[in-house]
C-alpha positions as CSV (number, residue, x, y, z in Angstrom):
1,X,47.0,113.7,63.3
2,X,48.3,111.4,65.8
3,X,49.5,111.8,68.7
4,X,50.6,109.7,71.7
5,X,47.8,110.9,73.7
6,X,44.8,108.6,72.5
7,X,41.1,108.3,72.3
8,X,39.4,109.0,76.1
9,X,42.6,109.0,77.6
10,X,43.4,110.3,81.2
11,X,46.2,112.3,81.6
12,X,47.7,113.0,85.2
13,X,50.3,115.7,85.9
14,X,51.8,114.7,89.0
15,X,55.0,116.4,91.0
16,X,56.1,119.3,93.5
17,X,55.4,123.0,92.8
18,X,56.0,123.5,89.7
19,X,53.3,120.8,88.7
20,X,51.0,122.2,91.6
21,X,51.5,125.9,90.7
22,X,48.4,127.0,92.9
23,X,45.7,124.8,91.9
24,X,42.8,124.8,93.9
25,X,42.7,121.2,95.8
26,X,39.2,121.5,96.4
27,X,38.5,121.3,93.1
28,X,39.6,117.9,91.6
29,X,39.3,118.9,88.0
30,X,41.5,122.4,89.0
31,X,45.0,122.5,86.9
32,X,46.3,125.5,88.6
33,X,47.9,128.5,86.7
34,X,51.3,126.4,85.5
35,X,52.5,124.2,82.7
36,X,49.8,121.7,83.3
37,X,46.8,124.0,82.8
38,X,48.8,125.3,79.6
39,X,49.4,122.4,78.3
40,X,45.7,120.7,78.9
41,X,44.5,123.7,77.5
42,X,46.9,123.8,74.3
43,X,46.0,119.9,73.3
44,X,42.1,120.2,74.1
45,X,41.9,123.5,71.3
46,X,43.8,121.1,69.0
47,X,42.4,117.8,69.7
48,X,38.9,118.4,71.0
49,X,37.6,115.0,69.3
50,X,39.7,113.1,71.7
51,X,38.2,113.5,74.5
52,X,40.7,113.7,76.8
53,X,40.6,114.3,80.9
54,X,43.0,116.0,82.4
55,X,44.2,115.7,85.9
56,X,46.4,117.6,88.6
57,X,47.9,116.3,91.8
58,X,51.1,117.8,92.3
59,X,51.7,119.3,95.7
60,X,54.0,121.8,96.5
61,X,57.1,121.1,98.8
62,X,56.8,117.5,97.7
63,X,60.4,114.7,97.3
64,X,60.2,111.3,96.0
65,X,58.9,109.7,99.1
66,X,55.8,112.2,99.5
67,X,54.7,110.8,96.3
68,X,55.3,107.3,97.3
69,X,53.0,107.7,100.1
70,X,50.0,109.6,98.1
71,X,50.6,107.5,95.1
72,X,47.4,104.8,95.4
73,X,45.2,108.2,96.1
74,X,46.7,110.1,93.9
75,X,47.9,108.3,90.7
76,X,46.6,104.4,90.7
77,X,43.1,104.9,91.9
78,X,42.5,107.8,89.2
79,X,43.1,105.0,86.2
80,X,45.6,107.1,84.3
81,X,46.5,105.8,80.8
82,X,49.3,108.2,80.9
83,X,51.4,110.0,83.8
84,X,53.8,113.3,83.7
85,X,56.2,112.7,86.6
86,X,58.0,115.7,87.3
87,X,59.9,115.5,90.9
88,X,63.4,116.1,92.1
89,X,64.2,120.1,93.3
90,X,63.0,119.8,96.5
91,X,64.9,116.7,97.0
92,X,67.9,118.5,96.5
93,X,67.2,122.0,98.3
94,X,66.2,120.5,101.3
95,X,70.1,119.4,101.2
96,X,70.4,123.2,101.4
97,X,67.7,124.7,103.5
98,X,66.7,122.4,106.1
99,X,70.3,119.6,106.0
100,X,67.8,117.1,105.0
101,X,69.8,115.3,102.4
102,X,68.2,112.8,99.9
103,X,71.5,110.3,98.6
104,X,71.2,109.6,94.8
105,X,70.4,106.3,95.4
106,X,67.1,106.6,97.7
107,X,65.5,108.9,94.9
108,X,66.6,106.1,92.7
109,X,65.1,103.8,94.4
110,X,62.1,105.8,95.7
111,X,61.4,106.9,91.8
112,X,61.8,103.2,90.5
113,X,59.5,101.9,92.9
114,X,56.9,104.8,91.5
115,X,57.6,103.7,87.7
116,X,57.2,100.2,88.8
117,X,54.0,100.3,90.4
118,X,52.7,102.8,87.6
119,X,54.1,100.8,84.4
120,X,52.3,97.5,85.4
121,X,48.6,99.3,85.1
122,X,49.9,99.5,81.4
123,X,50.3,103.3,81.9
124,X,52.3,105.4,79.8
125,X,54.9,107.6,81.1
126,X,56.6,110.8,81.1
127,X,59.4,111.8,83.3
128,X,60.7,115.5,83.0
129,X,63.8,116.0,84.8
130,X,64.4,118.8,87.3
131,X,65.7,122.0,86.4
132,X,68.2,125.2,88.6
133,X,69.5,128.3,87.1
134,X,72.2,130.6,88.8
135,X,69.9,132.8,90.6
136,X,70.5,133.9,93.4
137,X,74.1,132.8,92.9
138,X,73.9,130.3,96.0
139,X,72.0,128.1,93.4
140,X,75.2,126.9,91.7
141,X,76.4,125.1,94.7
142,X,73.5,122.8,94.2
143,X,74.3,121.6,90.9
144,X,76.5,118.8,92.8
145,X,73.4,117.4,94.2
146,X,71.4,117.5,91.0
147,X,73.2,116.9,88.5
148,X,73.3,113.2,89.9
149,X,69.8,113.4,90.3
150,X,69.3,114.4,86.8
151,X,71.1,111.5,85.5
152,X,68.7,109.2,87.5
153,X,65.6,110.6,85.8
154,X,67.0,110.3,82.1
155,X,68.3,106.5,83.4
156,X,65.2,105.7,84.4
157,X,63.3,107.3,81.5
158,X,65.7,104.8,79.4
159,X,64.8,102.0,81.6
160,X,61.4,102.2,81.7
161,X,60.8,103.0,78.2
162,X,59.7,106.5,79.2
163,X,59.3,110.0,76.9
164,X,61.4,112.5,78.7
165,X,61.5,116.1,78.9
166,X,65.1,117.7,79.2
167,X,64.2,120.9,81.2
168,X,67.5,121.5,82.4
169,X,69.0,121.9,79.1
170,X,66.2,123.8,77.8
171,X,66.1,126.2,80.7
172,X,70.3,127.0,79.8
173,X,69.3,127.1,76.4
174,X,66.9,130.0,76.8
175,X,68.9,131.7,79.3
176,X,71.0,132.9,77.0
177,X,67.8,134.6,74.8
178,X,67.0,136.4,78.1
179,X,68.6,136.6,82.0
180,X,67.7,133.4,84.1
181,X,65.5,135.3,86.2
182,X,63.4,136.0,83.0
183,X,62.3,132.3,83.0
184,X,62.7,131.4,87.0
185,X,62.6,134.3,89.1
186,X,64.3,132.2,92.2
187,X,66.4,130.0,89.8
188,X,63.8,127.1,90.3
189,X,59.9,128.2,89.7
190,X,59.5,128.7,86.8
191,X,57.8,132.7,85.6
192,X,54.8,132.3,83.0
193,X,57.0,132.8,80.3
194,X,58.9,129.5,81.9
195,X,55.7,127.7,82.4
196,X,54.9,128.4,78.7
197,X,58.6,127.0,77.5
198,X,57.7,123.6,79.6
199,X,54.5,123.2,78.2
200,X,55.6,123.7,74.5
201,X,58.1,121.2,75.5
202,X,55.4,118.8,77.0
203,X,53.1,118.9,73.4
204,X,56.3,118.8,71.5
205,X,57.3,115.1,73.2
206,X,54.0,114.2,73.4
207,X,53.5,115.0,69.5
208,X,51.1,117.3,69.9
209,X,52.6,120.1,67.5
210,X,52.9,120.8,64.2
């Protein structure tokens, strides 16, 4: 069956949290306990003729410009023929926590300077836009910051000729099969059970299911 995940490829998770989701950076092969490892693991059982590597690198608390500055380390230097980008949350609740504000059009920017510099090694990319559910209630009040930000990531993912993973959607759409908390406990990281829905989304776009 194909998929778009090919012979010997090397696939790199990259992001904040979420991606991170206590991985062991010590171990360089280590796809902590998230969507990543689920995913990796989910593809390998079902495609273990294709030899693929997986890879981790997201680090929690991370914006835009944190991957900008790790991104030669992190991403080029690794020789990824395809990258999951999953960033934004923190570049809005840092609006909210610390009155660090990141405008719509530096993560714009910021972001397109990372598709740039990723697209011309010929990689192929994902983008998966950021998610926030209700809970606590406080969590609505960012949805003005978002929501912008949101829109960036599916332009961009048009742009660049990108798959993209609508999480925020998805998220709303499961909410109402069980509360929000269900799925993120702290309306923004995500429970097992909400790992597991982003990584059946992940080998869904990527073709990797039935």
């Amino acid at each position: 069956m194909a998929t778009w995940i090919e012979q010997g490829d090397i696939v790199l998770f990259q992001g904040d949290s979420i991606t991170d989701a206590g991985r062991i950076r010590e171990n360089a092969n280590d796809l902590g306990k998230g969507y990543a490892l689920m995913a990796a693991a989910q593809f390998s059982a079902k495609y273990p003729e294709k030899g693929v590597t997986f890879f981790n690198r997201g680090i929690s608390g991370n914006r835009v410009p944190d991957l900008q500055e790790r991104w030669q380390q992190d991403c080029l230097d690794l020789k990824p023929k395809v990258v999951s980008i999953y960033i934004g949350i923190n570049d809005t609740w840092r609006r909210f926590d610390r009155n660090d504000a990141t405008s719509t059009e530096k993560f714009r920017e910021g972001y397109r300077q990372l598709l740039d510099t990723t697209a011309n090694t010929g990689a192929k990319l994902l983008l998966i836009e950021p998610f926030v559910l209700p809970v606590p209630e406080d969590r609505k009040l960012w949805r003005e910051d978002l929501d912008p930000k949101i829109t960036v990531v599916r332009e961009l993912a048009r742009e660049f000729g990108a798959k993209l993973l609508c999480l925020d959607g998805l998220f709303a759409q499961a909410s109402t099969q069980a509360d929000s908390a269900f799925w993120a406990p702290d309306g923004v990281h995500p429970s097992p059970a909400g790992h597991a829905l982003i990584a059946n989304a992940w080998l869904k776009v990527v073709g990797a299911t039935d």
